[in-house]
C-alpha positions in Angstrom: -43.8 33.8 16.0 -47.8 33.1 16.1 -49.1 29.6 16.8 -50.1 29.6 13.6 -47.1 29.8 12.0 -45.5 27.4 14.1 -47.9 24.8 13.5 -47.2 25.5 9.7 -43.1 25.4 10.6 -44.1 21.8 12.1 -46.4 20.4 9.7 -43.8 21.3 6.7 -41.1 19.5 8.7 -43.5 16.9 8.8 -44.5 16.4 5.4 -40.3 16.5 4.5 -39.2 14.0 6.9 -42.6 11.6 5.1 -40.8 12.2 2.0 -37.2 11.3 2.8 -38.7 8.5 4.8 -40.6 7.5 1.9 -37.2 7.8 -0.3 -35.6 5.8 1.9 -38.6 2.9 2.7 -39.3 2.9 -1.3 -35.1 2.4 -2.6 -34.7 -0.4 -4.6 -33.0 -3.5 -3.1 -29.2 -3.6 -3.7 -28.3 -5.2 -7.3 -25.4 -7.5 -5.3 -26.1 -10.9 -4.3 -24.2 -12.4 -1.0 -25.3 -15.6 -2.0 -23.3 -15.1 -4.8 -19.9 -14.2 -3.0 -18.2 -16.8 -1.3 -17.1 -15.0 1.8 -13.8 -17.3 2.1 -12.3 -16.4 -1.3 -11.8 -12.6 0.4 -8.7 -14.7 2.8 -7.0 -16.3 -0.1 -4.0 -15.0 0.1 -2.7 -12.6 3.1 0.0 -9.6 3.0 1.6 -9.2 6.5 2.5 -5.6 7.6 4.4 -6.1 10.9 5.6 -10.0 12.5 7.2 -9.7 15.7 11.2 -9.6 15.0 13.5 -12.2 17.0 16.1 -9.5 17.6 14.3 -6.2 17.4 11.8 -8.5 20.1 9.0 -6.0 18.6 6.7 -6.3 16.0 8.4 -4.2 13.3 7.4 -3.6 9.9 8.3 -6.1 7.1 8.9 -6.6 3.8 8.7 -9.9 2.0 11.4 -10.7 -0.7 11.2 -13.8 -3.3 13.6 -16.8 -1.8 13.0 -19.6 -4.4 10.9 -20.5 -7.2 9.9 -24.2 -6.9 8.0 -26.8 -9.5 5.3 -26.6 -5.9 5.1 -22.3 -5.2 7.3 -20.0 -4.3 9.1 -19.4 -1.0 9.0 -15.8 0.7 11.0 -14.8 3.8 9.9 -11.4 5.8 12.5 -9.2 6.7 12.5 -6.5 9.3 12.8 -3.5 7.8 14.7 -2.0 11.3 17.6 -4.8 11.6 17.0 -6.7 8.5 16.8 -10.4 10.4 14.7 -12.8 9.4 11.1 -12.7 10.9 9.8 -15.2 9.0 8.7 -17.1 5.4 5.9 -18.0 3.0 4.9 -20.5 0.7 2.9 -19.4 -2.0 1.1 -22.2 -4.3 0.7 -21.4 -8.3 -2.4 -20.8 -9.4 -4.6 -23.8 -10.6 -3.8 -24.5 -14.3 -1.0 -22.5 -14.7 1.8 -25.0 -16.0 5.2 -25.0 -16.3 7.1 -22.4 -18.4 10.0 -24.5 -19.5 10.1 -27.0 -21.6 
């Protein structure tokens, strides 16, 4: 290859790498606001995946099962899915405005 063409070869890649530069400098500014998200509504509510089981004494995979619906939420307990013991429980609150059923 002549110098010639080289310098061509280089001033090609050049003049692509100003355009996707200039792609990338002239995209529009994302259409989300952060303002707008209230970063402590994504921790509402939590699923667990493994709790440390009292007689496994590992952390061991879970699964929650409904214990009792109450006026005030309703109770969970987290059994390991290895032994079936208890690893632990759950109380979740109703959701604001929704009212009782029976009447």
């Amino acid at each position: 290859m002549d110098e010639g063409a080289v310098r061509r070869l280089v001033a090609h890649s050049r003049a692509s790498n100003d355009g996707l530069r200039s792609l990338l400098v002239e995209a529009p500014p994302a259409a989300v606001s952060f303002q707008a998200m209230d970063p402590r509504s994504q921790f509402e509510s939590l699923e667990v995946s493994l709790l440390l089981c009292p007689k496994c004494r590992v952390a061991q995979p879970v699964r929650k099962r409904l214990l009792l619906c109450l006026a005030e939420g309703d109770k969970y307990e987290y059994l390991c899915t290895k032994c079936g013991s208890t690893c632990g429980d759950k109380m979740e609150e109703p959701p604001p405005g929704s009212g009782s059923v029976l009447r």
